[in-house]
C-alpha atoms as one frame of an Amber mdcrd trajectory, in Angstrom:
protein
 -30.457 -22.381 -25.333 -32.991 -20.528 -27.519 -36.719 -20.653 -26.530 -37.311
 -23.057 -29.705 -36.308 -25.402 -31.935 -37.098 -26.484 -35.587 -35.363 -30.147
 -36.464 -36.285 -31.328 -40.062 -36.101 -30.304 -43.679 -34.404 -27.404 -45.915
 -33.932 -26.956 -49.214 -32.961 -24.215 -51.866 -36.758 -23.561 -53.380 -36.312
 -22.416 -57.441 -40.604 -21.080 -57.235 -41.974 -19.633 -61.118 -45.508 -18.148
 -61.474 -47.549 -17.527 -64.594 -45.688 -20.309 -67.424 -48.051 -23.110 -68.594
 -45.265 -26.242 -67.884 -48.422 -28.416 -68.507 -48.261 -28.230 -72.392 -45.196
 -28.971 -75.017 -42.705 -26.253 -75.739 -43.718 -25.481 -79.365 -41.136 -23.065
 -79.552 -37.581 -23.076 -77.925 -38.784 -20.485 -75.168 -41.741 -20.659 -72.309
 -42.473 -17.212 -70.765 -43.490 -16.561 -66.799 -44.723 -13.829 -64.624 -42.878
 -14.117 -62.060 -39.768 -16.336 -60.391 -37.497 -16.411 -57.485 -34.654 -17.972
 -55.326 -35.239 -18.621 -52.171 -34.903 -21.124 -49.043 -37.693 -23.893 -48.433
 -38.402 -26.935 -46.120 -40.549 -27.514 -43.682 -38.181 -26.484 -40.642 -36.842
 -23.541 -42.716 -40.042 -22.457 -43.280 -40.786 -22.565 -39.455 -37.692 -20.905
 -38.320 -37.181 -17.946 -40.717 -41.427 -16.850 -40.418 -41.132 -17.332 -36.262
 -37.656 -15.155 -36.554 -39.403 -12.549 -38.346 -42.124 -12.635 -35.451 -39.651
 -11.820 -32.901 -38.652 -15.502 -31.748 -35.486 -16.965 -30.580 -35.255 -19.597
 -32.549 -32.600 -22.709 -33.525 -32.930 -24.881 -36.746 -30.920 -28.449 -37.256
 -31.029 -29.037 -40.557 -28.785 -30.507 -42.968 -27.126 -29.145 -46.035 -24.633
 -30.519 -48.364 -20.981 -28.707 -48.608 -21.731 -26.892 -51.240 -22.575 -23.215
 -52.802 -26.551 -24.137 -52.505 -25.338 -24.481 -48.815 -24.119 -21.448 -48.324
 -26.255 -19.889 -49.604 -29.084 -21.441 -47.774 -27.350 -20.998 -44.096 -26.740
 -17.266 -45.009 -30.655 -16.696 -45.585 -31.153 -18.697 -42.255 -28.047 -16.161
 -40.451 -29.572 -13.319 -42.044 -32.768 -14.152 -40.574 -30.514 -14.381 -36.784
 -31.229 -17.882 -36.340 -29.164 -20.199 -34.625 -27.435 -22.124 -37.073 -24.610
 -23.651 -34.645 -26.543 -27.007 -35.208 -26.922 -27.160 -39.038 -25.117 -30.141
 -40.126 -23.116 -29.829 -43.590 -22.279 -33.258 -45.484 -19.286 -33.449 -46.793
 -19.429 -34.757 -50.457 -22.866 -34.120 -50.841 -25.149 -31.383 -52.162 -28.062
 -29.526 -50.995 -31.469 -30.553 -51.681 -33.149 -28.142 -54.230 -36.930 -27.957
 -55.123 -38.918 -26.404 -58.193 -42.167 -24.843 -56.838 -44.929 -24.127 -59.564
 -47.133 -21.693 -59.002 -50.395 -22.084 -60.664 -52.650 -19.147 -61.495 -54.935
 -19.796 -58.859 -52.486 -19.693 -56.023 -52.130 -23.387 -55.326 -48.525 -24.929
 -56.047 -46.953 -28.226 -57.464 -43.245 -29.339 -56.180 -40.802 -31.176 -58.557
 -38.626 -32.533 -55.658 -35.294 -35.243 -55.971 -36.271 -38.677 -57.043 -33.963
 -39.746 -54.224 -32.714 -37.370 -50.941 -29.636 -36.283 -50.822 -27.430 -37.436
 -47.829 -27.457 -34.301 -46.693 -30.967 -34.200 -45.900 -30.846 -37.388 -43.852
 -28.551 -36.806 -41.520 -28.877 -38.182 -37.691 -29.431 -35.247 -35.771 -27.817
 -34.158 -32.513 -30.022 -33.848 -30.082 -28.549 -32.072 -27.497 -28.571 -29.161
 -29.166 -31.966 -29.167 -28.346 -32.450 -30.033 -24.750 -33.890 -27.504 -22.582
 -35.888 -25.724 -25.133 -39.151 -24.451 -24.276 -40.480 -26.076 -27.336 -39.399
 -28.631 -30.095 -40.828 -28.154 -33.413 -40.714 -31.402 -35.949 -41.091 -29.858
 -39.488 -42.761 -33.336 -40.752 -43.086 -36.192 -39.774 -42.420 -38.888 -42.599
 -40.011 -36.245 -44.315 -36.344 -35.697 -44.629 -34.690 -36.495 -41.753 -37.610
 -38.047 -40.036 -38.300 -40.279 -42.058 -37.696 -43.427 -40.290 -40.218 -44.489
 -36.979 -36.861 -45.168 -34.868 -35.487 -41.708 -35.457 -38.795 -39.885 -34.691
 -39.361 -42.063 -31.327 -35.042 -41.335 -30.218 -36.121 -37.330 -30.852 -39.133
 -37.514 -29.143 -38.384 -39.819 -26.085 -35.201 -37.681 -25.375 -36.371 -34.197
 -25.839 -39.804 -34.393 -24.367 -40.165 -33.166 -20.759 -42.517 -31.283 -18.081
 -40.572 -28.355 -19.707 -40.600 -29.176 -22.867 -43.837 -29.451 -25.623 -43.540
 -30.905 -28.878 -44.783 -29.883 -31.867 -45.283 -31.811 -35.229 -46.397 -31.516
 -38.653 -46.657 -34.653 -40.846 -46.804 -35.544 -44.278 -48.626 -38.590 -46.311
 -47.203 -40.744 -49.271 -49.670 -43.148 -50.426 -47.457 -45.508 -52.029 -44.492
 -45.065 -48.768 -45.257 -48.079 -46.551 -43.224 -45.730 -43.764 -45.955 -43.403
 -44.014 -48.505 -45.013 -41.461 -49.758 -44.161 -37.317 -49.147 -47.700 -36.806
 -45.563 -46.953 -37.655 -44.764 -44.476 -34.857 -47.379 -45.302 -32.387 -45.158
 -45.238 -29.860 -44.150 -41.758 -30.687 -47.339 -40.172 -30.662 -47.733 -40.129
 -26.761 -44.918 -37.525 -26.624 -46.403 -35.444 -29.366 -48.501 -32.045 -27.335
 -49.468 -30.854 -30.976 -50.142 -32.076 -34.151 -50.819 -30.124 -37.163 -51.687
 -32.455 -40.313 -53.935 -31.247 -43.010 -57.362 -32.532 -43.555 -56.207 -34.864
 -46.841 -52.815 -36.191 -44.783 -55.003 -36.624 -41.714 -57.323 -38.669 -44.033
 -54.712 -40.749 -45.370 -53.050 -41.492 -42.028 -56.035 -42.274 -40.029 -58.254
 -44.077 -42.692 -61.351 -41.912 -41.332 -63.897 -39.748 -43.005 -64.850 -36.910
 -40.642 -62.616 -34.082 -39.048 -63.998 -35.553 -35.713 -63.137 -38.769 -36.357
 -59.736 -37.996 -37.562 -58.606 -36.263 -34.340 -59.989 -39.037 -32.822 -57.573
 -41.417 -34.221 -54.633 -39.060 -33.205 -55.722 -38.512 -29.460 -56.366 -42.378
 -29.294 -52.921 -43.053 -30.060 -51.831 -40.832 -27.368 -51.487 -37.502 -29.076
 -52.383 -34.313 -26.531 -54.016 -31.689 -28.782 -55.008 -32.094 -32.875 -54.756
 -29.181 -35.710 -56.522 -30.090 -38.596 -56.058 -27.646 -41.275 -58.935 -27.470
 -44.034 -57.487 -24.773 -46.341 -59.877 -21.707 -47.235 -62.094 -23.107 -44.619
 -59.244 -22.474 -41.529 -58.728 -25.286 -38.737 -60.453 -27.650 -37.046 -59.338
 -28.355 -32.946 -59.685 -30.894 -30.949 -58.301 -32.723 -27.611 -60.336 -34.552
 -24.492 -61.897 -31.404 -23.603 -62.260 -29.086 -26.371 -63.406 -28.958 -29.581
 -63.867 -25.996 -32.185 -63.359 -24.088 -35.381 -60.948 -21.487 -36.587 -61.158
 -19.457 -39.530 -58.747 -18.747 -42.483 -58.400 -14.776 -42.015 -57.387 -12.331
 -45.256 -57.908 -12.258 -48.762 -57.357 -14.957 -50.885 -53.597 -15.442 -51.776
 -51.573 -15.509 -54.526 -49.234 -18.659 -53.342 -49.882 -20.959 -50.870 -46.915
 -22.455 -50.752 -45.524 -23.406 -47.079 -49.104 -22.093 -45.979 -49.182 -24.615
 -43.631 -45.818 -24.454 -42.109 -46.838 -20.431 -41.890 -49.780 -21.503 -40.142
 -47.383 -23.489 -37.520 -44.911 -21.097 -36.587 -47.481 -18.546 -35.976 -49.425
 -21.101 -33.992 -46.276 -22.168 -31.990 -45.350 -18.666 -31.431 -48.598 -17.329
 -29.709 -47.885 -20.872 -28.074 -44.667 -19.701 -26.407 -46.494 -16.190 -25.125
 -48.691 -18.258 -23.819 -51.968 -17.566 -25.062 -55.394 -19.253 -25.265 -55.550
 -22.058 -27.767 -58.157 -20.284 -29.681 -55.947 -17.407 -29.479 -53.393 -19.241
 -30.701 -54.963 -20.494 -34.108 -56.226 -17.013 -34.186 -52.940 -15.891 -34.742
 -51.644 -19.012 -36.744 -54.442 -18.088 -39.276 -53.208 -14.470 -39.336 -49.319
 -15.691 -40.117 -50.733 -17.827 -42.858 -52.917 -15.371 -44.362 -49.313 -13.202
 -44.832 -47.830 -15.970 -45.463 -50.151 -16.243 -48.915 -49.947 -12.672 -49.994
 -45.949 -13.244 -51.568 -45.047 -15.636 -53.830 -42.352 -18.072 -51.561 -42.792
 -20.156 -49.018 -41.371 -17.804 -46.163 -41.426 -14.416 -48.019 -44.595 -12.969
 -47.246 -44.145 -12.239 -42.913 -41.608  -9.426 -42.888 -42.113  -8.842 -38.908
 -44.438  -9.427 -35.977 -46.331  -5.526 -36.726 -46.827  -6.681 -40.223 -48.715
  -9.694 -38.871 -50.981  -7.890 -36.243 -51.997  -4.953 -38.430 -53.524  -7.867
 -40.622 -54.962  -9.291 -37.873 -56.556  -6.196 -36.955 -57.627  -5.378 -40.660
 -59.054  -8.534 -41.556 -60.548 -10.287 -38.183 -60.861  -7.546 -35.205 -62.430
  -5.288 -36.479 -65.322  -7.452 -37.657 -65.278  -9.957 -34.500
């Protein structure tokens, strides 16, 4: 059984830098900087970056039977993930997202009007019991995307051995999107890592405090807020602090949060401090930002801790 285990989202990811999509072609070509193919999703995201850190690491996923398929499960074998519990959907095809990179670093997503099957498939949980920790890519996306599918996961996976890990995403207009929704799923949950404008949405509060209030009420162990530029914000029953966001400013922040989780749930597994542990998320994210992709930018766990050393020990 490897150590962990990523369940949720993955997608072909088609990102382009420096092209102005925001005005009418006037002529019959547009002209960019910069564009690449590459793999994207939440759990993808979270798998590939804690490979490259060293990790043992299993993704379920789904993927339609097609060449976007393979192609997607060879960048997650390449990586030397576990892929014996990808699921591949016959007659369907892969998900695929465009990723626009604005000029500033942050990103838009043009993603499918309507999932593919592929990407809501049931998945098969016991090819993740007896990991050492579960990782959801998001809550309220592909395949969790249903309350009854996230409580079955977490009910049967969580155990004294076991900690579970979640990111989440909010959809204003998705009724589905809501605490209410999977309240009885949140007791299971050890850590949760929304952002500050999903953690906003979800809880209906104004302050970071607040916020992880709303989380730990419902039963929630330990909250992650992210707040961009500005790092984390952390919070359970007995703790409560800042982190900062470490490095220079990026030049694409897309899947900076999902960065920011895998390096969090990897100092997790090594079992360090919780401030050491957003230390190092930070650290993973600030990589993370420095390539244009959402997974492109941590090439290996040395990459990650001469940053750290560069751009937070020596001045702390």
């Amino acid at each position: 059984m490897a150590e962990i285990v990523c369940i949720g989202y993955a997608c072909a990811d088609v990102a382009i830098r420096g092209t102005d999509l925001g005005t009418p072609f006037t002529e019959e070509f547009k002209f960019y900087d910069n564009m690449m193919l590459g793999v994207g999703g939440d759990a993808a995201n979270e798998a590939i970056v804690m490979a490259h850190l060293g990790k043992d690491v299993k993704l379920i996923t789904g993927l339609g039977d097609d060449s976007v398929g393979d192609f997607i499960e060879s960048v997650f074998s390449s990586a030397n993930i576990d892929t014996s519990a990808i699921h591949r959907t016959e007659s369907s095809v892969s998900s695929m997202t465009l990723v626009v990179v604005q000029k500033d670093g942050q990103r838009n997503f043009v993603i499918p009007k309507e999932y593919p099957k592929s990407s809501l498939f049931e998945p098969q949980l016991d090819a993740a019991k007896g990991a050492s920790i579960v990782s959801l890519g998001s809550i309220f996306s592909p395949p969790l995307t249903t309350a009854d599918r996230v409580h079955r996961i977490v009910r049967e996976l969580k155990s004294d051995k076991t900690l579970i890990c979640a990111d989440v995403v909010y959809t204003p207009t998705d009724p589905e999107c809501s605490l209410e929704k999977i309240k009885d799923s949140l007791k299971y949950i050890d850590f949760i890592f929304p952002n500050e404008e999903e953690a906003r949405g979800l809880t209906g509060k104004d302050t970071l405090d607040q916020m992880a209030d709303q989380f730990l009420a419902y039963g929630v162990k330990n909250v992650l807020i992210k707040i961009g530029k500005d790092g984390c914000f952390f919070k359970n029953k007995t703790d409560r602090f800042f982190s900062p966001c470490i490095g220079p400013k990026g030049i694409d922040t897309t899947g900076a949060g999902d960065n920011f989780a895998a390096g969090f749930i990897t100092a997790l597994s090594e079992g360090k401090s919780l401030k050491e542990c957003c230390i190092f998320a930070a650290a993973v994210a600030g990589v993370g930002c420095q390539a244009i992709g959402s997974n492109a930018g941590v090439k290996s766990r040395a990459q990650v801790e001469e940053f750290l050393e560069k751009y937070y020990l020596k001045e702390n």
